[in-house]
C-alpha positions as CSV (number, residue, x, y, z in Angstrom):
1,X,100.1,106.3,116.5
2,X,102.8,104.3,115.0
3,X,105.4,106.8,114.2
4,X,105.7,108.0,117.7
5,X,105.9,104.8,118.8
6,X,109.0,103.4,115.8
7,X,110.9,107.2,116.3
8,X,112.2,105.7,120.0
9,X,114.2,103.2,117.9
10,X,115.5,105.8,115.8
11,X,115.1,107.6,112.5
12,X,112.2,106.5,109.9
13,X,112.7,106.7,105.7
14,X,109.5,105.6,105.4
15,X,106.2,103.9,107.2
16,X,103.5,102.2,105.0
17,X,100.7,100.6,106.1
18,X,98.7,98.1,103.9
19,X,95.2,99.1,102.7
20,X,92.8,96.5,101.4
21,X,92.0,98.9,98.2
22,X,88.1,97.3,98.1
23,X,87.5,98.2,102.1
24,X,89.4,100.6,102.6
25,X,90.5,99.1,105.9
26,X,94.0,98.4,106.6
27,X,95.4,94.7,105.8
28,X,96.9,94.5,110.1
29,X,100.6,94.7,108.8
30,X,102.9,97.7,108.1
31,X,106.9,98.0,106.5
32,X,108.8,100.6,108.5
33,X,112.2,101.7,106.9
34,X,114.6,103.1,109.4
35,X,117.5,105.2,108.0
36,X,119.9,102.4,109.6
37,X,120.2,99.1,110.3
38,X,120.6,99.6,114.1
39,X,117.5,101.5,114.5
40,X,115.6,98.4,113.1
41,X,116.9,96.4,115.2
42,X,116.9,98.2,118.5
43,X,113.0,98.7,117.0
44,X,112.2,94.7,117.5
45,X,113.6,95.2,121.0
46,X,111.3,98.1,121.6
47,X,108.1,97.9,120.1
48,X,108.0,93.8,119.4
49,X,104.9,92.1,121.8
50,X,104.0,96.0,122.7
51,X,100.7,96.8,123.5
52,X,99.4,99.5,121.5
53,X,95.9,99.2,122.8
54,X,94.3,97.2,125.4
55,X,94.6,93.8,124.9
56,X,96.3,94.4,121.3
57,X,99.7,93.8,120.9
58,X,102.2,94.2,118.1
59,X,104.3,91.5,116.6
60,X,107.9,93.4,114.8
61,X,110.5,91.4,113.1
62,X,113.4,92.1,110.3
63,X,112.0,91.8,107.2
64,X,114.1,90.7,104.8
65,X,114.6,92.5,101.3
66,X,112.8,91.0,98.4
67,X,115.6,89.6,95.6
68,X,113.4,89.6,92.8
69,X,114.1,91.8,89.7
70,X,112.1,93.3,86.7
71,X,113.0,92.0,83.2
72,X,111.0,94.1,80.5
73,X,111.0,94.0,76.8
74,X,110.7,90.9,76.5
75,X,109.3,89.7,72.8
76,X,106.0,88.7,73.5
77,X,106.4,85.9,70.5
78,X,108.7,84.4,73.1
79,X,107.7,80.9,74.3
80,X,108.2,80.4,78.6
81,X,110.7,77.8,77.1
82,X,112.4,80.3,74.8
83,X,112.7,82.9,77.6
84,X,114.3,80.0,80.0
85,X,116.4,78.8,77.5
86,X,118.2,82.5,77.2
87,X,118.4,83.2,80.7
88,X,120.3,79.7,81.2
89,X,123.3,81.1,78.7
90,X,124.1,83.2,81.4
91,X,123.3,81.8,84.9
């Protein structure tokens, strides 16, 4: 019921809704990727405070991407303070 709903803003990527992985109930939150910007933001004027059920309304906001990066390979002999002390020769 939520695609419908998101497709009047625009185009979707992608839609995933969190699943607690021990209930197997969702978590009450979802990501929706629209295929451009304007089509998430012409989404929060659509579908944010909208009742999908009785009494049950949805909240939708930007989210904003995560900045957070993978660093593998690391030496596990490394100490934390060996590991810091590298990445500070080049930030």
């Amino acid at each position: 019921e939520l695609v419908p709903l998101f497709e009047k803003a625009g185009p979707i990527w992608d839609l995933r809704l969190m699943m607690d992985p021990l209930s197997g109930l969702n978590r009450g939150y979802a990501f929706v990727t629209f295929c451009t910007k304007e089509a998430a933001q012409q989404a929060v004027k659509l579908c944010n405070n909208n009742e999908i059920r009785p009494g049950k309304h949805i909240g939708v906001c930007i989210s904003v991407a995560n900045n957070r990066l993978f660093v593998g390979s690391i030496p596990k002999s490394k100490t934390k303070e060996q590991i810091v002390e590298e990445f500070a020769k080049v930030t």
